[in-house]
N, C-alpha and C positions, 0 to 999 in steps of 0.2 A: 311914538314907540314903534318899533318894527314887527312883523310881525312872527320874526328868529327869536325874540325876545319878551310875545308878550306872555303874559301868563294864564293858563286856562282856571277855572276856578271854578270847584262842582256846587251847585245849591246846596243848601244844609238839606232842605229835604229828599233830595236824590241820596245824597250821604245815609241818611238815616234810611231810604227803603234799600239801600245796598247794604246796610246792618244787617235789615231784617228777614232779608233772602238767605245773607250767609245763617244767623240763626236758625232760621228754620228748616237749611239744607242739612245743620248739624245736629238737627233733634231728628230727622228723617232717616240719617246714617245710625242715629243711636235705637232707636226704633225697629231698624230691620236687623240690626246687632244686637238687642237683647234677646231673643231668642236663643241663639247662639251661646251669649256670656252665660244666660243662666242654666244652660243646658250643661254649660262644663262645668259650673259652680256645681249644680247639686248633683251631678254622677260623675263625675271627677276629683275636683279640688276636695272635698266637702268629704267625701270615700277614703281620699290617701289621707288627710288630715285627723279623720276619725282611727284611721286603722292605724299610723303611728303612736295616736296616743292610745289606742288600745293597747298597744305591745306592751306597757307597761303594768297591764290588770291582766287578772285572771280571773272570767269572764266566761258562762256555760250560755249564756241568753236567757236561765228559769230564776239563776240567784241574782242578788245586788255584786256589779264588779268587785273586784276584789286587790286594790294596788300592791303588785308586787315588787316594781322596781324592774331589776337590770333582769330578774328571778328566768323569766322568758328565754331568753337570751343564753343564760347561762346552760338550762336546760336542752338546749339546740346542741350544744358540744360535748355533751354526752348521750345524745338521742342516736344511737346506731343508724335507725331510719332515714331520720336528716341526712347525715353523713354518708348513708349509701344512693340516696337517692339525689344527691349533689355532685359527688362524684361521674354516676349515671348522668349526669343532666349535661356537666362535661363533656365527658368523652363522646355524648350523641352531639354536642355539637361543636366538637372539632372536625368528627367525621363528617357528619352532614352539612355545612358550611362547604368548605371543602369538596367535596363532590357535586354540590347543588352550583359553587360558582363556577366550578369545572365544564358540568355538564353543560349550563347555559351559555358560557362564551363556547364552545366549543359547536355546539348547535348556533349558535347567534352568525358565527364565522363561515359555518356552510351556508344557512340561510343568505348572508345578504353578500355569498357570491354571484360568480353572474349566472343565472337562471328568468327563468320569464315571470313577469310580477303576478300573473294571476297563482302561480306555484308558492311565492316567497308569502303573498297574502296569505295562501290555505296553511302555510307550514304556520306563520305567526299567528292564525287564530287556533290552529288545533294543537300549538304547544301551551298556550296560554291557555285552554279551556278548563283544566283541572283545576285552575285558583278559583273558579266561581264559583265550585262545587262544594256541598256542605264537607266539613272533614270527617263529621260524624258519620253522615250515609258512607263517604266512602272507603273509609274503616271498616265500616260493617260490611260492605260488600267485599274487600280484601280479609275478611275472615272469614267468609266461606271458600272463597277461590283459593286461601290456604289450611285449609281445613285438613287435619291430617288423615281423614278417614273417607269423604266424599270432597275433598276441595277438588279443582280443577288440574289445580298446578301438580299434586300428586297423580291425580288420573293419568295426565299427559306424561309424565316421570314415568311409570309406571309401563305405558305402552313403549319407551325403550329400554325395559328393564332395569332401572334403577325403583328402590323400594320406595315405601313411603318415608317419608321426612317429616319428622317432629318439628314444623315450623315455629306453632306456636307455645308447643310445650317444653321444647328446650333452651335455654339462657341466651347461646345462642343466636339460632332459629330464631326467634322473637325478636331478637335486637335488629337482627339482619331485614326481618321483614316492617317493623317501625321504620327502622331506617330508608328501606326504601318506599316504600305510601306517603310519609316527608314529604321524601325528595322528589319526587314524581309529582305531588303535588305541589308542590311551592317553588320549584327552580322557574314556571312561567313569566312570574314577572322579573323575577331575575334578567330572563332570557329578555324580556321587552327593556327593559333598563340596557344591556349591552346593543343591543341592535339599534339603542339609540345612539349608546355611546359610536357605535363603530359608524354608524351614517355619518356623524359630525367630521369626520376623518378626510380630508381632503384626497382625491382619488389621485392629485397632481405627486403629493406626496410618495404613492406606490411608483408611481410610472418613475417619479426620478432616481426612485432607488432601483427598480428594474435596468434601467441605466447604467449603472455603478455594479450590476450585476449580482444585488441582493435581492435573494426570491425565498420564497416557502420562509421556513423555519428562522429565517437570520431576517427577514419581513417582519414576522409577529414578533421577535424578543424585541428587534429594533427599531423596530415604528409603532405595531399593533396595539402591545402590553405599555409601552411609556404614553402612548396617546391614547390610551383606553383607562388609565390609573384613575384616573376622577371619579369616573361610572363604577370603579373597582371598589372605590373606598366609599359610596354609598351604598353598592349591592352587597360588602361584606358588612357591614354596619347595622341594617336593615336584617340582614338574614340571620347573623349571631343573636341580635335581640328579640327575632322571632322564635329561634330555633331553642333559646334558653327559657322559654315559654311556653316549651310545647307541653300539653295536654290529652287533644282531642286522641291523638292516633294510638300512643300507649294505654289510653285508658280504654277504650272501646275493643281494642284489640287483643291488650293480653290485661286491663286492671291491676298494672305494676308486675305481673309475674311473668316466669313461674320464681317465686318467691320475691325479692325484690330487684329482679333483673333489668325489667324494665322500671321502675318507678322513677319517677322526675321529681323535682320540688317540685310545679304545680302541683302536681297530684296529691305529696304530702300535703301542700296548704290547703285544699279541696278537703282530705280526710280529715285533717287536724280541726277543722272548724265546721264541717258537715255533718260527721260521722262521730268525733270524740267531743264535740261539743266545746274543743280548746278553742277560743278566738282571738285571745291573748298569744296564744302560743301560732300561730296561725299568722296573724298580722306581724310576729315576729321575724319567721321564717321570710314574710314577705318583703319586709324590709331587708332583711339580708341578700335575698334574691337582687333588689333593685337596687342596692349599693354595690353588687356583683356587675351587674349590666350596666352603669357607669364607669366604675371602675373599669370595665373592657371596653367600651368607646373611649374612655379619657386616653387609655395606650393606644387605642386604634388613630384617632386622630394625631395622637405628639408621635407616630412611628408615619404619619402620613407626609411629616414634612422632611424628612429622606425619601423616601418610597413613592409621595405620588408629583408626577407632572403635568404642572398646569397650562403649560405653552408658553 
């Protein structure tokens, strides 16, 4: 027989410690992976699971639950609160969506023109600095710095005569400055998502439309924005579901007022289960919230296959 044609043939015992390598390499992967699985099982899976089927009891944490049914639910669309503080939770984040992706490509696109890299470094770590920042400390410190009677931001108003500003006490005022502590703090990663996107962008690509005699503004609609779409439709995705989440800044800031101008659903779900001792009514609102935040990625994605390109 030749030797194009003989046949190799492993010992049965090789066979079997090649079993029991791959065995034991998979109880080693299962091993540094349980940590992990059980960590989402019991603060995750285990949380949403409990809290849907909470939606259905009414439930204070002192009595035995109490099964109501749809009862929860029902009670949401008559709750003025709900209803204002949804609305609220909207409209903060069309606006801030919006201006946070604004700001970040807009800054991401001077960043990574030509400038010298130890410059472009300093700019991308000290626009990103404020996401590592607690939101709570720096709430608190943007409520004295608009303080309407010793903040800063009036002091300085003040030395060009313009008066004091009802930052935080008027509907307003309040919204305006939530909105911006946000956006201030949360468009940095935004801004590191486009600066990656725009790096991946071949430079051969500008020079040949330079070429053709497209520069500035007929660049960015023509080349920039269709080859930046990708980055666009994760940085909008990621920011609407954070921003329809938000908490820390209203609450620390103005505690849903002055009346309920600023209040969010989180906040409701916080007071409906902290404070009024609802957890049924609480887990219900939650639910609602997160079939809202699906429902806006499921559109985001089915409008992404007109709108984004992939090359």
């Amino acid at each position: 027989m030749s030797e194009s044609t003989r046949t190799l043939t492993v010992p049965p015992g090789a066979r079997g410690e090649t079993g029991t390598v791959a065995r034991s390499g998979r109880s080693v992967i299962w091993v540094f992976l349980a940590p992990t699985v059980i960590g989402l099982g019991l603060f995750n899976l285990v949380p949403i699971v409990g809290s849907f089927v909470l939606a259905f009891f009414r439930w204070d944490i002192i009595s035995d639950p109490v099964f109501v049914g749809l009862d929860n639910f029902v009670d949401l669309a008559t709750n003025p609160t709900v209803r204002v503080s949804f609305l609220n939770t909207i409209g903060f984040v069309i606006v801030a969506v919006i201006l946070q992706l604004t700001v970040a490509l807009v800054l991401a696109i001077l960043v990574q023109s030509k400038m010298p890299t130890w410059l472009r470094t300093f700019f991308r770590s000290s626009l990103f600095f404020p996401l590592i920042l607690s939101a709570a400390s720096v709430s608190l410190i943007m409520a004295y710095l608009f303080n309407q009677e010793f903040g800063l931001v009036n002091q300085t108003l003040n030395l060009i005569g313009i008066a004091d500003v009802g930052w935080l006490t008027t509907g307003f005022g309040a919204k305006v400055v939530v909105l911006l502590v946000y956006v201030w703090q949360n468009f940095g990663f935004t801004f590191l998502l486009f600066i990656g996107g725009l790096a991946a962008i071949p430079s051969e690509v500008y020079e040949a439309s330079s070429l053709d005699g497209a520069a500035g503004w007929t660049q960015f609609r023509m080349i920039t924005l269709p080859l930046v779409s990708p980055t666009l439709l994760v940085a909008s995705v990621m920011a609407i579901i954070n921003a329809l989440q938000i908490f820390d800044q209203p609450w620390v800031l103005t505690r849903g007022g002055p009346g309920d101008e600023t209040r969010t659903a989180v906040m409701v779900i916080y007071e409906s289960a902290f404070r009024e001792l609802d957890f049924g009514g609480a887990s219900a609102i939650g639910i609602v919230l997160t079939l809202l935040i699906m429902l806006v990625t499921a559109i985001q994605f089915r409008l992404s296959r007109r709108f984004v390109f992939y090359g």
